[in-house]
C-alpha positions in Angstrom: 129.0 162.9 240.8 126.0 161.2 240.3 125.8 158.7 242.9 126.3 161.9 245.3 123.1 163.4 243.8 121.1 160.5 244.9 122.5 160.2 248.0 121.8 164.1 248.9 117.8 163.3 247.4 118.0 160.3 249.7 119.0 162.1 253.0 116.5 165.0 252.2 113.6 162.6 251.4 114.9 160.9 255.2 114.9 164.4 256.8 111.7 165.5 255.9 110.1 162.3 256.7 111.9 162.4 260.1 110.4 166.2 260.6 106.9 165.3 259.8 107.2 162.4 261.9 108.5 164.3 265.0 106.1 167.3 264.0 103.3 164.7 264.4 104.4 163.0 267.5 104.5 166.8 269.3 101.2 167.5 267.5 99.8 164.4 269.5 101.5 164.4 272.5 101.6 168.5 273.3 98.7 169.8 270.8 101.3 171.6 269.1 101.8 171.8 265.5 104.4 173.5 263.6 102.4 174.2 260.5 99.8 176.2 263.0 102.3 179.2 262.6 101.4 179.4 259.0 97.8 179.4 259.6 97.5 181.9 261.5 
């Protein structure tokens, strides 16, 4: 039970690292930026 705790806290922590890598990459490349659509 516990070891599948830390693995679910591990793929998350992977995921969102993988989304703000991706979301910086388009930001870059395209000048678009996900967060924009919560600036506005």
């Amino acid at each position: 039970m516990g070891s599948t705790i830390v693995y679910g806290a591990i793929s998350l922590v992977i995921c969102v690292a993988y989304f703000l890598a991706v979301d910086h990459f388009l930001m870059d490349s395209q000048g678009l930026d996900f967060w924009y659509l919560f600036r506005k």
